[in-house]
Residue, then its C-alpha position, 0 to 999 in steps of 0.5 A: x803491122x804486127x797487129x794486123x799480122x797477128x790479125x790475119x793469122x788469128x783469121x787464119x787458124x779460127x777458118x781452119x778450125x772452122x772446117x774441122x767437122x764432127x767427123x774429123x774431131x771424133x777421129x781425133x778425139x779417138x786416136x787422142x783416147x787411144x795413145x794416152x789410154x795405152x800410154x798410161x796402161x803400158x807405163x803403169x805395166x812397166x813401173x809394176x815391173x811387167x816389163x824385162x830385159x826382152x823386148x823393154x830393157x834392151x831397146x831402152x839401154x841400147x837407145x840411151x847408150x846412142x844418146x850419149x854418143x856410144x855404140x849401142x851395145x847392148x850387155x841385156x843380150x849380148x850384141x848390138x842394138x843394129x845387130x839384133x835387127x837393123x832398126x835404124x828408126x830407133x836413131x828418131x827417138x834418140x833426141x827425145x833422151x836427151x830431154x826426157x831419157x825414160x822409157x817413157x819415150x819408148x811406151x808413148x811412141x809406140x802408143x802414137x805410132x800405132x795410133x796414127x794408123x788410123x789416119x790413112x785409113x780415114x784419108x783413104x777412104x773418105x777420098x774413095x767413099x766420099x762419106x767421112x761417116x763410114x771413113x770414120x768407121x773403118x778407121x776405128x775398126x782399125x783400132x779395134x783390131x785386136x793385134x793393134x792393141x796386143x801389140x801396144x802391151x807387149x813391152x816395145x817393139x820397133x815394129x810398132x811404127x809399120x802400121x803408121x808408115x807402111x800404111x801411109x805408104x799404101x795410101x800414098x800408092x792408092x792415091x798416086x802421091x808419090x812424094x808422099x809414097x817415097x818418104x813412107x817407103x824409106x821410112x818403113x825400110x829404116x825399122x827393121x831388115x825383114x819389112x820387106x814382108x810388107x814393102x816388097x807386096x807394096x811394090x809389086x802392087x804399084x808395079x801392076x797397078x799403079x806405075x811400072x817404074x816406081x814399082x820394080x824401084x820400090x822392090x829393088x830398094x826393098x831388096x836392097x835395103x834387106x841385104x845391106x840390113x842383113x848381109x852389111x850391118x847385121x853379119x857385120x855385128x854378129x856374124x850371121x845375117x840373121x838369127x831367125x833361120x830356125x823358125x823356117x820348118x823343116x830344117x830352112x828353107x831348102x828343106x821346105x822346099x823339099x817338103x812341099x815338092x815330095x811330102x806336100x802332105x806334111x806342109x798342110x799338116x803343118x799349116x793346120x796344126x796348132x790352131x794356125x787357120x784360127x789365127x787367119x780367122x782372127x785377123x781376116x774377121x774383124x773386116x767381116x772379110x769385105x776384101x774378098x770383094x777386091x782383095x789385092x790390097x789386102x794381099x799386100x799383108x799375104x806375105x806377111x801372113x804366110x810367114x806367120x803360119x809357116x813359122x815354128x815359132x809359137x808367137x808368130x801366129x798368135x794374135x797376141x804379138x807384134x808379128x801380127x799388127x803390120x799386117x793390119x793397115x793392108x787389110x783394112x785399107x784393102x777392105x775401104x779399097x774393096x767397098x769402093x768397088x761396090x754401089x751405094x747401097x753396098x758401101x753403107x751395109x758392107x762398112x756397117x756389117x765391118x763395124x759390127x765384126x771389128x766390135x765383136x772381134x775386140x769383145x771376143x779376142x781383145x784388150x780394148x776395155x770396152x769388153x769390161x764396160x759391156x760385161x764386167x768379168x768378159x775376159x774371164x768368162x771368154x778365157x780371153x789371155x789379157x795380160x795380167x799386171x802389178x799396178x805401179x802402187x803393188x808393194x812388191x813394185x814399191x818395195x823394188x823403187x825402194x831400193x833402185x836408188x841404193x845403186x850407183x848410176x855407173x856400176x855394172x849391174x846383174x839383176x832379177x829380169x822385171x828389174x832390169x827395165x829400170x836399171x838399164x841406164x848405164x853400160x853394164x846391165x845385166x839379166x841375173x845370171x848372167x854374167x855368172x852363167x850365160x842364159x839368152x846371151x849372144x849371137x852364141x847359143x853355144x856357150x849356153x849350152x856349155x855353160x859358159x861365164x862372161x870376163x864383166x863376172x870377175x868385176x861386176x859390182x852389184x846384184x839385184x834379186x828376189x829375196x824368195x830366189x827359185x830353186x835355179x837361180x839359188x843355185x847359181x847364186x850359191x856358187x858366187x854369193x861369197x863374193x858379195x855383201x848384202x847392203x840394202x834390202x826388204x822382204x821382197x828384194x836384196x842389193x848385194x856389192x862386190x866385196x871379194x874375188x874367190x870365184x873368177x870367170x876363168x879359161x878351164x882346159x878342155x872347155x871352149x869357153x870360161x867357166x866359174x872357179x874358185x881361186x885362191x883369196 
């Protein structure tokens, strides 16, 4: 019985097998190529010291204090993981640092979440257009675009898991699977408090396209899952429901909506100052704007979008940063959805002219190294900003491996900033100065502004620094380097330990917060 039982599943798996086709094998032979070729880019950029203590270290520590049954707060930045944004997903990894509790876990799930989004767009469209050819296309159009790839080289973000699951949920709406819809619908709203900058659209989508009632219950459980994120969890941790209102110009948005009712002249001044439609451009031209043909797919990324351009902050709108990348799987479904729409005829030009757009967009503003196999030096003579790194084997990386092992796993930490990524396994960890002067710390920004020190500065143990300190970071070293001793070191970095107590983290009248003095041996 066990032999023909063993029998029947070998049938069974060569007969799968047997149904792949070339098509499929070469999606998955792409999404393969793709995670490990980012893997491997994003690690040798963290063990070169690329990464920081934003946006690597923090989720890193934060993830590996959940893994030992900790509260996940987070000394790299002063508050709790789930209240600098309520990235409940983060609680999957969790599991994978009780076998391998590296940031390794964090750069290839990234890698693999931005990857898989590939794959409802192959689904979709080989449904819709009936040709895995041109399902195939887009899907690598896909990963082509420029924000996708951007994104998998800007340290870790939790966001990077949108582009699989909101796009699964958009292909479960499109093809009416709602089982399938639901489960990608909880999903995407356990990665963060403002998804439904994608959700909510998906929702209002389905309630005038597909199903009046799954629709208004996907926006209310958007709408739901964003208060409790912000106004529950969020409040609850830092005391505000968000930290992000200053990116809303003209003062929130009350003042906006003042400005476009009395000076509307102002908001499109704004729209198209700093290079903001070009940004539009970048992301619209990579599917050689095929959506237009049908664009309320598409439209699901509007809102996304729109925040962007409104934003003051710089990297919102700029191709460059994770801020970018969710809205990608509903422009490129929303391009199959549009082809669909079109004859035979059509199909075939319209994916061929978005394939020739996706390939020029990645040569012109991406990261992908097909630039650097066409023409050798391209990203140079583009002015293209690829980030630039160390390699892992660089000496100053090698010098700082070194020494990491001269620290104890459980004493409290300041470091250089690319150093503490890879010190961030332990529950005091900290971005020199801090904590001997507060510098992007806290849900607080006051006690920046004042200066202020942190109580972890009267019993810190080590310190981690450049031996070559710039001229700020020199002068708050020399304000408390008498308390600590040199006991490990090269020419590129010095390990100090605590060996004295003369400057405390004190309350000093007439100031808020504590500052450093000198006490009495």
């Amino acid at each position: 019985m066990r032999q023909t039982g063993g029998v029947h599943l070998a049938e069974r798996v060569t007969e799968r097998l047997r149904r792949i086709t070339v098509w499929q094998a070469l999606l998955a032979a792409a999404v393969v190529g793709y995670v490990w070729y980012f893997t491997w880019v994003s690690l040798d950029y963290h063990h070169g010291l690329g990464t920081s203590a934003y946006d690597s270290g923090l989720y890193d520590q934060g993830i590996w204090l959940m893994s030992r049954f900790d509260a996940p707060f987070v000394t790299l930045m002063g508050r709790n993981l789930m209240g600098d944004h309520a990235s409940f997903i983060l609680v999957f990894l969790v599991p994978f640092y009780w076998l391998w509790p590296s940031a390794g876990v964090l750069f290839f799930s990234q890698s693999l979440m931005l990857g898989l989004g590939a794959l409802p767009v192959f689904l979709y469209a080989r449904a819709r257009l009936q040709r895995e050819g041109m399902a195939f296309a887009l899907a690598v159009a896909y990963l082509l675009h420029p924000a996708i790839a951007y994104t998998n080289r800007e340290n870790f973000h939790p966001d990077s898991f949108l582009p699989f699951l909101a796009g699964m949920a958009i292909y479960g709406a499109l093809e009416r699977k709602w089982r399938l819809y639901w489960v990608f619908v909880v999903l995407s709203l356990l990665v963060k408090e403002d998804v439904l900058l994608v959700i909510l659209p998906l929702g209002l989508w389905v309630t005038f396209t597909r199903n009046r009632r799954i629709g208004i219950a996907t926006m209310l459980a958007t709408i739901g899952a964003s208060i409790l994120g912000m106004f529950l969890v969020m409040r609850s941790l830092i005391g505000v429901p968000t930290r992000n209102i200053w990116r809303i110009p003209f003062g929130g948005p009350s003042g906006l909506m003042r400005e476009i009712v009395e000076r509307p002249g102002n908001v499109f001044e704004h729209l198209r100052d700093d290079d903001r439609p070009f940004y539009l451009w970048q992301m619209t031209f990579p599917v050689a704007f095929a959506f237009l043909r049908k664009p309320s797919v598409a439209a699901i990324s509007g809102l996304v979008l729109v925040s962007n351009i409104i934003s003051t902050f710089w990297y919102q709108y700029h191709i460059q940063y994770h801020y970018s990348a969710i809205a990608v799987p509903a422009i490129v479904l929303g391009t199959a959805y549009a082809i669909e729409a079109m004859t035979s005829k059509w199909q075939v030009r319209m994916v061929a002219a978005v394939t020739v757009c996706s390939v020029w967009a990645c040569l012109m503003w991406g990261i992908l190294p097909i630039g650097q196999l066409i023409t050798p030096g391209a990203d140079r003579a583009l002015g293209r900003p690829v980030p630039s790194y160390w390699h892992r084997d660089h000496p100053r990386a090698v010098a700082a491996r070194e020494l990491f092992g001269e620290i104890p796993g459980d004493a409290s930490v300041s470091a250089y900033h690319s150093l503490t990524a890879h010190l961030a396994h332990r529950e005091q960890i900290y971005q020199f100065p801090n904590p001997f002067r507060v510098v992007l710390y806290g849900p607080d920004t006051s006690m920046e502004d004042a200066r202020a020190c942190l109580p972890a500065a009267n019993d810190l143990e080590y310190v981690m620094l450049k031996r070559d300190l710039d001229d700020e970071q020199q002068v708050d070293w020399d304000v408390v380097k008498t308390d600590f001793t040199e006991v490990a070191g090269n020419d590129a970095y010095v390990v100090y330990q605590r060996t004295g107590n003369s400057v405390q983290c004190l309350p000093v009248d007439g100031s808020e917060y504590p500052q450093l003095v000198a006490v009495d041996p």
